[in-house]
C-alpha positions in Angstrom: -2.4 -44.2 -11.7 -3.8 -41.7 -13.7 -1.1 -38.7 -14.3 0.0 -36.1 -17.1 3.2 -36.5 -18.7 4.9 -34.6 -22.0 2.5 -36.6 -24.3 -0.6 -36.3 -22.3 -2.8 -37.6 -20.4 -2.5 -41.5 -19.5 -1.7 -44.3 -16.5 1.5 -44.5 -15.6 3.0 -46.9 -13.3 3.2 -45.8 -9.8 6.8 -45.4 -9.6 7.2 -43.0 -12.5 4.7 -40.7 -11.1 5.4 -37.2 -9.3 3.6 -35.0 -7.2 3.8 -31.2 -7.1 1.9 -30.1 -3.7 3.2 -27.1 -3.5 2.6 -23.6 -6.1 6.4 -23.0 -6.2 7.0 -25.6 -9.1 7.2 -23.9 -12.4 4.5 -25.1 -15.0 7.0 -25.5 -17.3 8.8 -27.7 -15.2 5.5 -29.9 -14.6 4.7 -30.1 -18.3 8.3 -31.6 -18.5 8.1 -34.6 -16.0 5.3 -37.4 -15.3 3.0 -35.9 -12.4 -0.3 -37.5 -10.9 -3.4 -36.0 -11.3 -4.4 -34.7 -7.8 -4.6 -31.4 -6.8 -2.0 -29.7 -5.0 -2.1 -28.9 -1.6 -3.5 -31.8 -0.3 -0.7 -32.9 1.6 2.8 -34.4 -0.3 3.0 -36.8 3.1 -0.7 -37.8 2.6 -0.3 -38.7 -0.5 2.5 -40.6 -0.5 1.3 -42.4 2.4 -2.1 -43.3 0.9 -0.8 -43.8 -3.0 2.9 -44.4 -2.4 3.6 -41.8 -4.7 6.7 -39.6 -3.8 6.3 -35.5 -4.1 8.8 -33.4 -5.9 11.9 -33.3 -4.0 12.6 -29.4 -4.4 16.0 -29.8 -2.9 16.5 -31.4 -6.2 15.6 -28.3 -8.3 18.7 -26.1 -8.8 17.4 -22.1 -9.2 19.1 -19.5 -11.0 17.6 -16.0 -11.3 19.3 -14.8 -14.4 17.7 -11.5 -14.9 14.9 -9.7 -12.8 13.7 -5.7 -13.2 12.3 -4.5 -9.8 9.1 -2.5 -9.4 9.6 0.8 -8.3 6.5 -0.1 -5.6 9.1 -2.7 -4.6 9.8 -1.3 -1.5 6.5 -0.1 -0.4 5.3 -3.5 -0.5 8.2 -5.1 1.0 8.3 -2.3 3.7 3.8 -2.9 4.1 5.0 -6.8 4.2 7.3 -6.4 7.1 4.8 -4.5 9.0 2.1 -7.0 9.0 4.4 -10.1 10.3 4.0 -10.1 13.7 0.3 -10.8 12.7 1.1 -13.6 10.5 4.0 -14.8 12.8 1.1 -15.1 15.4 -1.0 -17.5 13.2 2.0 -19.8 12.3 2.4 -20.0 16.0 -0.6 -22.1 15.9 0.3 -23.7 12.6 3.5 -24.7 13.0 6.1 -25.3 16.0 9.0 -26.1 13.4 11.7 -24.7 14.0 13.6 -24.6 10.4 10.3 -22.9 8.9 10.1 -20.2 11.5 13.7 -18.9 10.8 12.7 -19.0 7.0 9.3 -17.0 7.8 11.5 -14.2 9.4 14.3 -14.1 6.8 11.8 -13.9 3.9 12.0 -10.9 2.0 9.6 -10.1 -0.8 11.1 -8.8 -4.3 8.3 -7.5 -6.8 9.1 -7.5 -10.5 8.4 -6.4 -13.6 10.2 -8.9 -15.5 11.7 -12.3 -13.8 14.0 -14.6 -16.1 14.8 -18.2 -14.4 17.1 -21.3 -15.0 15.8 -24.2 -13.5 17.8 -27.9 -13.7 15.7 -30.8 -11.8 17.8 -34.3 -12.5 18.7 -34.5 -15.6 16.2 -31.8 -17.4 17.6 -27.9 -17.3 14.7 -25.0 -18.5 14.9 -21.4 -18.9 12.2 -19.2 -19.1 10.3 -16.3 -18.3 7.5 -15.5 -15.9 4.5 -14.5 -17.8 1.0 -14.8 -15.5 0.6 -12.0 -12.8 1.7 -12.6 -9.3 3.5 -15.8 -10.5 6.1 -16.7 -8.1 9.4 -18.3 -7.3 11.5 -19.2 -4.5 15.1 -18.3 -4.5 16.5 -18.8 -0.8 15.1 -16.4 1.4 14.0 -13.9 -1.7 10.3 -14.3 -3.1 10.5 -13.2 -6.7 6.8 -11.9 -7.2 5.8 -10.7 -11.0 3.1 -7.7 -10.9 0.2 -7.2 -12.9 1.4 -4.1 -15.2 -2.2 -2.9 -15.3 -2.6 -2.4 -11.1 -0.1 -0.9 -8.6 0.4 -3.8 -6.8 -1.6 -3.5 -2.8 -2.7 -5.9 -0.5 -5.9 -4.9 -1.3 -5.8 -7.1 -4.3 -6.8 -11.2 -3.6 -4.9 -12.6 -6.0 -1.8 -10.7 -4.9 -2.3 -11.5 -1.3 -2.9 -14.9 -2.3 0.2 -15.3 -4.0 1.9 -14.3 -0.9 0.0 -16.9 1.4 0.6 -19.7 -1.1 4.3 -18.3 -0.4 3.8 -18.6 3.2 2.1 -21.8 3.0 5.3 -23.0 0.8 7.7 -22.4 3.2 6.1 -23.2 6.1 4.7 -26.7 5.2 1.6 -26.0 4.8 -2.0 -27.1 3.2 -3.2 -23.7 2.4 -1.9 -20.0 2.9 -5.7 -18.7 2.8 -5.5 -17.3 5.9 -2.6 -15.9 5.8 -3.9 -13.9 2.4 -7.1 -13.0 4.7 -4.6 -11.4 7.1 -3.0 -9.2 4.9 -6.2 -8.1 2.8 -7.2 -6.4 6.3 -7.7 -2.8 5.6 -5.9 -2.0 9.1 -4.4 -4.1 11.9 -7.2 -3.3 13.7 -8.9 -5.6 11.7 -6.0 -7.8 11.4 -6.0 -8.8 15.5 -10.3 -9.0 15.2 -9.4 -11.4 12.5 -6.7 -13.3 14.5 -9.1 -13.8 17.4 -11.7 -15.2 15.0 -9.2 -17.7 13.7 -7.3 -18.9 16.7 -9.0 -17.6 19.7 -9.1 -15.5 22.5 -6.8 -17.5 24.4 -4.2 -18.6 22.1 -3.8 -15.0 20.6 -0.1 -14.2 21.5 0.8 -10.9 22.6 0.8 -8.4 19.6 3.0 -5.7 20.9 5.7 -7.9 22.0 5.5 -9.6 18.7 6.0 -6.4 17.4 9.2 -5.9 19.1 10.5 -8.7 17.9 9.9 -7.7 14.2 11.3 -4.2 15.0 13.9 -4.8 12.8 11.2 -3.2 9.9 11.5 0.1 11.4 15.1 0.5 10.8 14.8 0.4 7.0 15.4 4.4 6.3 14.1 6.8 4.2 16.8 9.2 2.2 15.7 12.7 3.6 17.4 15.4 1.2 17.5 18.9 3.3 16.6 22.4 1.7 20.5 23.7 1.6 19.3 26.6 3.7 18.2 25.0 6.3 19.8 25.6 10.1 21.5 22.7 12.1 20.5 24.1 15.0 16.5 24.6 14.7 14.3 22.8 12.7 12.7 25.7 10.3 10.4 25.5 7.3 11.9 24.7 4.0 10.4 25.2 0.1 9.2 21.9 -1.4 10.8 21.4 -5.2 7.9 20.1 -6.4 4.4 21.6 -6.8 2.2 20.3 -3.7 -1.6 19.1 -4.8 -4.1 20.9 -4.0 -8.0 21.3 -3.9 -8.5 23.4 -7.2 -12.0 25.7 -7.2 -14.5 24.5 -10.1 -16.1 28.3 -9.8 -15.1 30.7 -12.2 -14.9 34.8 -11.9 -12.6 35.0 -8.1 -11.1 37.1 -7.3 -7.3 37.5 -7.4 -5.5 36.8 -3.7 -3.1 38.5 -2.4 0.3 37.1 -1.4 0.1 35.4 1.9 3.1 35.0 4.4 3.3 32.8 7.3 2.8 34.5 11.0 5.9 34.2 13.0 4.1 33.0 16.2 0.8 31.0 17.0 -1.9 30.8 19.5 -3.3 27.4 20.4 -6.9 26.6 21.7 -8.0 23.2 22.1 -12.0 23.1 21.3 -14.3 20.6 21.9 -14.9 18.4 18.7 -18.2 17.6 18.0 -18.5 14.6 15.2 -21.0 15.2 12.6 -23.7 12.5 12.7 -23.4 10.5 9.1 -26.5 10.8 8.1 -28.7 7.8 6.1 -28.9 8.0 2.4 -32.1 8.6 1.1 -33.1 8.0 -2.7 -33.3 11.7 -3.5 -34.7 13.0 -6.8 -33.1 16.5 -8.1 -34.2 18.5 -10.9 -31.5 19.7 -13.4 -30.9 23.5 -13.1 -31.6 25.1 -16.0 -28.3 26.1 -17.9 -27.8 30.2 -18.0 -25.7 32.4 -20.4 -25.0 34.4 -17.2 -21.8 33.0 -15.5 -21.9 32.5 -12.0 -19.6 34.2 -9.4 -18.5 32.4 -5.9 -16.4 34.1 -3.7 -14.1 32.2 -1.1 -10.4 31.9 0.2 -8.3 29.3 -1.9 -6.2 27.2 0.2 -2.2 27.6 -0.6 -0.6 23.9 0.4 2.8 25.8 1.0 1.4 28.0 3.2 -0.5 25.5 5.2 2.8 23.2 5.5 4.2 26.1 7.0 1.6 26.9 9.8 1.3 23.2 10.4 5.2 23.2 11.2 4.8 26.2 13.4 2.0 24.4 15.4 4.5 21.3 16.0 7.2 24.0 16.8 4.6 25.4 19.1 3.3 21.7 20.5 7.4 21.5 21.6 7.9 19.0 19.0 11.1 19.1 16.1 9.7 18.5 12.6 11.2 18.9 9.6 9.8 19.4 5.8 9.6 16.6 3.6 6.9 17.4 0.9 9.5 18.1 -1.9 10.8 14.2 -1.5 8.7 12.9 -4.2 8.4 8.9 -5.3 7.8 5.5 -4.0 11.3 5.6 -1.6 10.2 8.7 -0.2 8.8 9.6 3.3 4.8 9.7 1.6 4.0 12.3 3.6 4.3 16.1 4.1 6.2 16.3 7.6 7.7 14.1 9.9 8.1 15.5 13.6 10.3 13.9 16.2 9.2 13.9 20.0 12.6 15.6 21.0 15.4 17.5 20.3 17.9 14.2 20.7 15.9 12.2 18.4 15.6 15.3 15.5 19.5 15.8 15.7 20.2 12.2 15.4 17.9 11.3 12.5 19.3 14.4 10.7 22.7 13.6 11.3 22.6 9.8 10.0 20.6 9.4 6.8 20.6 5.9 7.9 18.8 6.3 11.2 15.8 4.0 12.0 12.2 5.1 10.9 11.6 4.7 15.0 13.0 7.7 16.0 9.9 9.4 14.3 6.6 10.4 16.0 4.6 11.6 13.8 4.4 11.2 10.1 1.9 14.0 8.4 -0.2 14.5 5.7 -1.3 17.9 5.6 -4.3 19.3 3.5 -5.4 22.6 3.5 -9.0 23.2 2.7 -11.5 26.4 1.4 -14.7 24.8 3.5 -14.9 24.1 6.7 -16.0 20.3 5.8 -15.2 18.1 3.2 -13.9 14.6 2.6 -9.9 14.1 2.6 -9.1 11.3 -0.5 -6.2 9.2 0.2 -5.0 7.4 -2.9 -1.6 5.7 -3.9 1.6 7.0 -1.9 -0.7 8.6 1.1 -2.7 5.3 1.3 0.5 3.1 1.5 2.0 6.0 4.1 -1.4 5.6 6.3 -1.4 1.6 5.9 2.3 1.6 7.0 3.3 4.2 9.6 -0.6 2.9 10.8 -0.4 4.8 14.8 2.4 7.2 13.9 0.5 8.7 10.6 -1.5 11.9 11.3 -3.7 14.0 8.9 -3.7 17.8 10.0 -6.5 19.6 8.1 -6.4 23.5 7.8 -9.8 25.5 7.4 -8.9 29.8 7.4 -12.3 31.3 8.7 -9.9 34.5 8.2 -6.5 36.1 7.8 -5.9 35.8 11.9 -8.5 32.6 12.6 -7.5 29.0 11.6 -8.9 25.9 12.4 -6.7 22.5 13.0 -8.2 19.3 13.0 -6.1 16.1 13.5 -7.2 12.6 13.1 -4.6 10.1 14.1 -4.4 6.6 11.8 -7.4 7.6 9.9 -7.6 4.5 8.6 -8.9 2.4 12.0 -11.7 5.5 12.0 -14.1 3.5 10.1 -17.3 5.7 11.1 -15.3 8.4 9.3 -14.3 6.1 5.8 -15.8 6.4 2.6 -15.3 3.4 0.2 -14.8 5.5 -2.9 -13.7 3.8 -7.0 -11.9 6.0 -8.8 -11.8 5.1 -12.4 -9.6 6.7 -15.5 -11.1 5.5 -18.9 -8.2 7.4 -20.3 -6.1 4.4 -18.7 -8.5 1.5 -18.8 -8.4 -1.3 -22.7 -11.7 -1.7 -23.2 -12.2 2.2 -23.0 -14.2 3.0 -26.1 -13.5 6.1 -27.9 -15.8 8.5 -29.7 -15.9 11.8 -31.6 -18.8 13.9 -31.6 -20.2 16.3 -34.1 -23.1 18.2 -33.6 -24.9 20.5 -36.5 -26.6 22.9 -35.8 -30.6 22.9 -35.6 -33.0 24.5 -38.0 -34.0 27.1 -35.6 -30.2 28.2 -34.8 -29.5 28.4 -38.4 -32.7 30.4 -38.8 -31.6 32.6 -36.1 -27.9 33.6 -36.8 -29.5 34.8 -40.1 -31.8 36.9 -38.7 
């Protein structure tokens, strides 16, 4: 048959001839023994059958991972992995009944690198090197060694990351082709992950989500290090300084005015209003007509929002709602919380999450994002740690939005998992040239015109 061996292409008896089905043999490895020409996933049993031509026997090949650097996104997308297996457990339920490959699927854990160094010795041929392409892979036990692309933060919104993953899937659990397992976790929310499920397996062989859930629970006990302000009480949760600088809307106006100091008020009133949504309206192909550029600078007066502030009155309303939060905006990086506050339903759960820093992520109700806002309306962006916080915490992740009509009058509105809200989603690019290779840079000169010249004279 017609294969591809260290010279080349050429026919090779039968009997000399390999077949890699599967994505987790190493190129280098293939460029080393003689392997048929067929594409891979076809089925190794299928082709053996049909061609007599035996697959790679890959408890032959003897792994050794000499040297790997994690990400530091590592454990978001381990933690984001985790959270979407009950939806991919419930489409190998209709895949696969094996038993060996299910306890495999639960064990596997995820590692993202940024470098991966590998022995590999298959018969009588050993081979180090060095992952090089992207989302290459390898399979060490129950660890996925994943390489990321060092010019995107590794998401699942990325195919040829999720695809990696479902050809890892695929890999261990016997099968043809991960793609749907890839089409699972590109979902933007599991929403859209069960609407998906039905559409592959059907209503009626849909198992039940939440008890699937339960069964995975073990993701939620994965903790996040929660480092106190030193003044705060044991006894009541209470409002502590962040370390870091909170981001906030900053005005494009010029001329305000100075604002005074602000403090927080010591008690709250709570009125629940009727919310009317605002209709999105269709867009229209709209011509406007540059203003014409003035020497005269132009003055807008309006209350800047202060993000400490607004974290504090947003604790005071949880305080107020008989809930027991705690401040968590100065916990900055990828191991962090990702959010603002977290608020516990009661007093039991509050004093036992502070008093084991490894308590389960369960014990927490609400996980929130505050943003505190000069207008009344306006669009909330959520990019990079507060997009993996609202993919992840998913029911449990709130965004509290404060508006001050005045000193005494606030207004609260709270959207819970924003992201299955998709009337109130905005797919939105953002782009930094200053980041991007094929940026082109330019310097520009101007001299001045005639009739300037002519006019600085005068």
């Amino acid at each position: 048959m017609w294969g591809k061996g260290p010279d080349g292409f050429k026919y090779f008896p039968v009997s000399e001839l390999r077949h890699a089905d599967t994505d987790d043999v190493p190129e280098q490895l293939v460029n080393k023994i003689n392997f048929v020409d067929l594409p891979k996933r076809v089925g190794a049993q299928k082709v053996q059958n049909v061609f007599g031509v035996e697959p790679i026997d890959r408890r032959k090949i003897t792994i050794e991972i000499k040297d790997h650097d994690k990400s530091p996104r590592n454990g978001n997308v381990q933690y984001l992995f985790e959270m979407c297996k009950p939806y991919l457990f419930a489409l190998r339920q209709v895949k696969t009944k094996q038993y060996q490959e299910i306890r495999a699927f639960k064990k596997l854990n995820l590692v993202l690198c940024r470098t991966i160094q590998v022995s590999l010795t298959y018969e009588n041929l050993k081979i180090e090197l060095s992952l090089e392409e992207p989302y290459q892979w390898i399979l060490k036990d129950e660890q996925a060694y994943i390489l990321e692309d060092p010019q995107e933060e590794a998401s699942f919104r990325s195919d040829i990351f999720v695809d990696s993953i479902g050809s890892i899937l695929a890999t261990i659990l016997r099968l043809e082709n991960g793609g749907d397992f890839a089409r699972i976790l590109r979902c933007e929310s599991n929403g859209d992950r069960i609407k998906l499920l039905r559409r592959i397996v059907g209503e009626t062989a849909l198992p039940d989500i939440e008890e699937l859930k339960k069964e995975f629970a073990q993701a939620d006990r994965q903790p996040i290090v929660i480092y106190p302000h030193k003044k705060e009480s044991s006894q009541k949760p209470k409002p502590t300084e962040p370390i870091t600088e909170k981001k906030e809307e900053k005005p494009t106006n010029v001329g305000e005015p100075p604002t005074k100091p602000e403090s927080t008020p010591k008690e709250m009133t709570i009125t629940k209003e009727v919310h009317h949504p605002v209709e999105t309206a269709r867009r229209q192909i709209v011509i406007r007509e540059k203003a014409k550029v003035t020497t005269e600078s132009v003055k807008t007066y309006r209350r800047i929002a202060d993000g400490n502030i607004c974290e504090e009155k947003a604790l005071l309303f949880e305080e107020t709602e008989k809930r027991y939060p705690i401040r968590v905006s100065h916990i900055q990086g990828y191991e962090g919380p990702k959010c603002d506050i977290i608020s516990f339903q009661t007093e039991t759960d509050w004093q036992k999450y502070k008093g084991n820093p490894n308590s389960d992520l369960s014990l927490i109700k609400r996980f929130i994002e505050v943003k505190g806002r000069s207008s009344e309306r306006g669009l909330i962006p959520l990019k990079g740690n507060e997009l993996d916080a609202a993919r992840i915490y998913a029911d449990r992740y709130y965004l509290y939005r404060l508006y001050e009509k005045s000193s005494s009058e606030n207004i609260l509105l709270i959207l819970n998992d924003p992201l299955e809200q998709k009337e109130a989603l905005d797919n939105i690019i953002e782009v930094d040239l200053a980041r991007a290779l094929g940026t082109e840079r330019y310097q520009l000169n101007f001299a001045e015109s005639s009739e300037a010249i002519a006019n600085d004279n005068n």
